[in-house]
Backbone as CSV, one residue per row, in Angstrom:
resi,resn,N_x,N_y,N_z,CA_x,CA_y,CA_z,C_x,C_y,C_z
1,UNK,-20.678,2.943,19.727,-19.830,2.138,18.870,-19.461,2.865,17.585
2,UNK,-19.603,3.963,17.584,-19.163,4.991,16.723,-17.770,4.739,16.373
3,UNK,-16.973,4.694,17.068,-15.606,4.565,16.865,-14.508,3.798,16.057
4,UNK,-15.396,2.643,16.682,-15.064,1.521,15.645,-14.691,1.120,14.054
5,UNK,-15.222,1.665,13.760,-15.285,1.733,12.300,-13.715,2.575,11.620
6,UNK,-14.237,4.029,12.577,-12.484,4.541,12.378,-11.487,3.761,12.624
7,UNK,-11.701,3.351,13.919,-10.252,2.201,14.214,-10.118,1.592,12.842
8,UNK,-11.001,1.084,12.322,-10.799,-0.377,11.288,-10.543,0.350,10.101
9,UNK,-11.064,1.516,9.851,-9.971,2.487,8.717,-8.875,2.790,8.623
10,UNK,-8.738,3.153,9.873,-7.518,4.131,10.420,-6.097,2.707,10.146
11,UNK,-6.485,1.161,10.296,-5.639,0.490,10.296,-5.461,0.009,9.206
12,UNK,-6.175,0.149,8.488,-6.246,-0.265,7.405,-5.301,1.031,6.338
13,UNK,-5.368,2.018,6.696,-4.660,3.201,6.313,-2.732,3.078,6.517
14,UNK,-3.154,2.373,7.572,-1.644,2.055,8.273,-0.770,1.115,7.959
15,UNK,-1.945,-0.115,7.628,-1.373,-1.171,6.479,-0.922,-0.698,5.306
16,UNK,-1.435,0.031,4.815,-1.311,0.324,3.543,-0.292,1.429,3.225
17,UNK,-0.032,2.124,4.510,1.407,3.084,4.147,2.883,1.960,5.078
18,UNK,2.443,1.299,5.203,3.533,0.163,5.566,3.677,-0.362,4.258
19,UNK,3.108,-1.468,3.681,2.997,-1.990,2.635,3.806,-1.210,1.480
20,UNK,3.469,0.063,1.127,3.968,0.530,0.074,5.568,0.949,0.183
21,UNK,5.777,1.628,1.549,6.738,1.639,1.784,7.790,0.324,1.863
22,UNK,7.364,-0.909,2.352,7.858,-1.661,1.959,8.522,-2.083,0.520
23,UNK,7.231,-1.783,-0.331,7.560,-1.896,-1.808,8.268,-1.317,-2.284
24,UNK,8.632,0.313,-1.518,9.524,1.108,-2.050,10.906,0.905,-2.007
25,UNK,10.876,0.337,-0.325,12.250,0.707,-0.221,12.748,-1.273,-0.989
26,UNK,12.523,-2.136,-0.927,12.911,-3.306,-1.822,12.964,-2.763,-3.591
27,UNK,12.151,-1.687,-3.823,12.365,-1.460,-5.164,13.967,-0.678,-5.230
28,UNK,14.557,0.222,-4.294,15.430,0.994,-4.251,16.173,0.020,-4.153
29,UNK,16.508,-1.023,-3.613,17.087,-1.846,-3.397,17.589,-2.509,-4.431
30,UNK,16.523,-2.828,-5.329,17.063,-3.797,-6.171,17.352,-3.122,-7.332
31,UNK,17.250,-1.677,-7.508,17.549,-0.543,-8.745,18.977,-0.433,-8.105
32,UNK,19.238,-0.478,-7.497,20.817,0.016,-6.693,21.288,-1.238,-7.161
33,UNK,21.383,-2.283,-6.883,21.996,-3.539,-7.452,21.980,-3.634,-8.691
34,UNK,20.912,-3.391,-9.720,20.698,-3.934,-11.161,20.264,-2.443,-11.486
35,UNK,20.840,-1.389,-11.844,20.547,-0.157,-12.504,19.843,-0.178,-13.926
36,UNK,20.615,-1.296,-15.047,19.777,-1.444,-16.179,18.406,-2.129,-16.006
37,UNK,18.061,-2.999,-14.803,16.395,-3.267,-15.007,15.828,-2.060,-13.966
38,UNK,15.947,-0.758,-14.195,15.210,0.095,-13.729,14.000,0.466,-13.743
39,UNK,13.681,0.264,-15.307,12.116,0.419,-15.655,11.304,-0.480,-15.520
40,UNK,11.708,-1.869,-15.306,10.945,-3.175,-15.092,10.453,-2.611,-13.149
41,UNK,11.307,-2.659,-12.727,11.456,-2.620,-11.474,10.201,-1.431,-10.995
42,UNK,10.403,-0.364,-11.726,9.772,0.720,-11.029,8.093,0.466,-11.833
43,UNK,7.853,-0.633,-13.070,6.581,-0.275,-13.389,6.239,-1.770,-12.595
44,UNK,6.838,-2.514,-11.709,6.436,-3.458,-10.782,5.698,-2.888,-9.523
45,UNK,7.189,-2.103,-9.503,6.612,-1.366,-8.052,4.788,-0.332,-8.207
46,UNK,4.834,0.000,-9.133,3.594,1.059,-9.017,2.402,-0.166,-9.417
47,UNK,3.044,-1.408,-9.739,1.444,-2.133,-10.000,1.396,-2.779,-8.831
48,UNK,2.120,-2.736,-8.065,2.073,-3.497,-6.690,1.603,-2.597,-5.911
49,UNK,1.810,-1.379,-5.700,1.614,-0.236,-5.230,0.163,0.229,-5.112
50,UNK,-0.275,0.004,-6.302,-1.624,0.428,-6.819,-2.419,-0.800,-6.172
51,UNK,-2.158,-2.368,-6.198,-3.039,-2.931,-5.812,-3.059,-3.107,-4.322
52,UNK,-1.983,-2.814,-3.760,-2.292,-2.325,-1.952,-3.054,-1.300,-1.251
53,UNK,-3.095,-0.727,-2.808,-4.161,1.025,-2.294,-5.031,0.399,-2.614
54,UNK,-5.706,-0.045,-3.503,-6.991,-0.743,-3.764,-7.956,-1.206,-2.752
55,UNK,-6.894,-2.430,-2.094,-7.103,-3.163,-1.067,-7.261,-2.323,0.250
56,UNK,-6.802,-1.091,0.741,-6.697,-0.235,1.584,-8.359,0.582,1.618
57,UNK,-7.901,0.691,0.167,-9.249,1.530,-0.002,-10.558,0.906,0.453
58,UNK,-11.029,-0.212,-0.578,-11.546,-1.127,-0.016,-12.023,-1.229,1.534
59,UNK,-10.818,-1.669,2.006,-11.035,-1.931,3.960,-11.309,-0.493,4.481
60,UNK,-11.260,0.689,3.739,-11.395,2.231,4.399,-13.399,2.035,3.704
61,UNK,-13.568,1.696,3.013,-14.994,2.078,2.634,-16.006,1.051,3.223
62,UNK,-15.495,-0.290,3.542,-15.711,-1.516,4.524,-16.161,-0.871,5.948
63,UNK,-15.033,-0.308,6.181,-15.054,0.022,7.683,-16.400,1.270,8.031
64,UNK,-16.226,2.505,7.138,-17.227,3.312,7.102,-18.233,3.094,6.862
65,UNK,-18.476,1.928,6.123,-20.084,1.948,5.939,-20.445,1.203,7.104
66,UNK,-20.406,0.548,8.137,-20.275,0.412,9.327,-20.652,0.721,10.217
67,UNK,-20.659,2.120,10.114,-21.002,3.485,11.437,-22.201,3.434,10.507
């Protein structure tokens, strides 16, 4: 049952480069529409950003301690 644990990292890794990318490309999105709230937008995106890695991280150190 070694394995396991990777799986539950490994998805958790996967969530989390989904997720951000998500965040990214809705941030491009809405800088392309509203150019003057650029800086609101982009210091949203990195606090949103940051707390999906958190959460990633988290489920990556969850999973390893495991094995």
């Amino acid at each position: 049952m070694t394995g396991i644990p990777a799986i539950g990292a490994a998805l958790a890794v996967i969530g989390a480069s989904y997720g951000i990318g998500k965040i990214g490309s809705a941030a491009m999105d809405a800088i392309a529409r509203q150019p003057e709230a650029a800086k609101n937008i982009q210091m949203s995106m990195i606090i949103a950003a940051a707390l999906v890695e958190g959460v990633a991280l988290f489920g990556v150190v969850v999973a390893l301690l495991q094995s």
